[in-house]
C-alpha positions as CSV (number, residue, x, y, z in Angstrom):
1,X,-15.6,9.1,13.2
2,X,-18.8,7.7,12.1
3,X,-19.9,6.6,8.5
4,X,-21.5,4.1,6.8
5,X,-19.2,1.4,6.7
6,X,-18.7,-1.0,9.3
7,X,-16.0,-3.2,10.0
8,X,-17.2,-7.1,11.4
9,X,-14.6,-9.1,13.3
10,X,-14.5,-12.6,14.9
11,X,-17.4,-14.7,12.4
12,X,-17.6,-17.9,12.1
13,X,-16.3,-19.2,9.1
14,X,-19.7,-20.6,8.2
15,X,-21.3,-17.3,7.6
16,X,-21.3,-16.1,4.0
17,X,-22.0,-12.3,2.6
18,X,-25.6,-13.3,2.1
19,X,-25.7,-14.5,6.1
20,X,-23.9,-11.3,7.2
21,X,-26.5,-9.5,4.8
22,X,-29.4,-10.6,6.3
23,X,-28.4,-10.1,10.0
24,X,-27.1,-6.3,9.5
25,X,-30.1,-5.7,7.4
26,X,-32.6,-5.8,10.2
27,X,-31.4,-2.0,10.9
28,X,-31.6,-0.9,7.8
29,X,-30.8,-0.9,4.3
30,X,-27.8,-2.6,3.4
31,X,-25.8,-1.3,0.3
32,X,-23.2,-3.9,0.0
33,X,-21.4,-6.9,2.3
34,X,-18.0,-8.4,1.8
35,X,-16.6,-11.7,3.8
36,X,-13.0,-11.4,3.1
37,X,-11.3,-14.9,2.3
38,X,-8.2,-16.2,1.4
39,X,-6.9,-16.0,-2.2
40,X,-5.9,-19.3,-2.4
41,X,-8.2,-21.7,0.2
42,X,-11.0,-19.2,-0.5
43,X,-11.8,-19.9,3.3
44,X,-13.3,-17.3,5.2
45,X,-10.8,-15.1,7.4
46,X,-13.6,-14.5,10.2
47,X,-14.3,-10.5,9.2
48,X,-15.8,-8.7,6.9
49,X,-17.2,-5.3,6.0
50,X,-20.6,-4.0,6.2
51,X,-21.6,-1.1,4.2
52,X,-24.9,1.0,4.7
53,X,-27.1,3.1,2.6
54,X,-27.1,5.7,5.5
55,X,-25.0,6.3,8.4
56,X,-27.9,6.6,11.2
57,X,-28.4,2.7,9.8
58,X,-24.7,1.6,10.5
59,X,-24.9,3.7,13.9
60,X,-27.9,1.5,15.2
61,X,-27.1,-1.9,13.0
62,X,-23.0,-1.3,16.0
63,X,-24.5,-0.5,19.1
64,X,-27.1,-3.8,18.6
65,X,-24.5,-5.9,17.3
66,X,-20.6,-5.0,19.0
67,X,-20.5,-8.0,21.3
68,X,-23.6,-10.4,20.0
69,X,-23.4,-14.2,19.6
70,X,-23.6,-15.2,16.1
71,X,-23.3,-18.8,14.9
72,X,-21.8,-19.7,17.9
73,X,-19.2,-16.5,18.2
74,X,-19.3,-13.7,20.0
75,X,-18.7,-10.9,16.7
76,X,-17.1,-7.3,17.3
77,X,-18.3,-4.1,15.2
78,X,-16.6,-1.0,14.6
79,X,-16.7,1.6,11.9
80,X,-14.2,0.7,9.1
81,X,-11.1,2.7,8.2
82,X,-10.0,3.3,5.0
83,X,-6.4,2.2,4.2
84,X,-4.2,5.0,3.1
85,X,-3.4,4.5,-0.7
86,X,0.0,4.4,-2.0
């Protein structure tokens, strides 16, 4: 299933929303980015999500990046999934 919202696994905990922003907006227009981090430490937990105006955008922004070296880690890319809500 393909939409607009991708999934970004293994960062470096360096790399903030604005980082992650900039990289996945060289193929196209990004609507919103989220690094997920840890309630208390507020240290990165090495994903985030990705989410794209269109989904032609996210399709082009996966197959460049799924397996690319950022900062010094090799990232993974995948279309999110929503969770199920109670």
């Amino acid at each position: 299933m393909e939409s607009n919202k991708l999934f970004v696994g293994n960062i470096s905990w360096n790399l903030d929303w604005k980082q992650l922003k900039d990289i996945f907006g060289e193929y196209g227009e990004v609507a919103f980015t989220r690094v997920v981090t840890d309630k208390e430490t507020k240290r990165s937990k090495g994903f985030g999500f990705v989410e794209f105006v269109n989904a032609e955008d996210a399709v082009k922004a996966k197959e460049a990046l799924d397996g690319a070296e950022v900062d010094g880690r090799e990232i993974r890319v995948d279309f999110a999934t929503e969770k199920p809500r109670d």
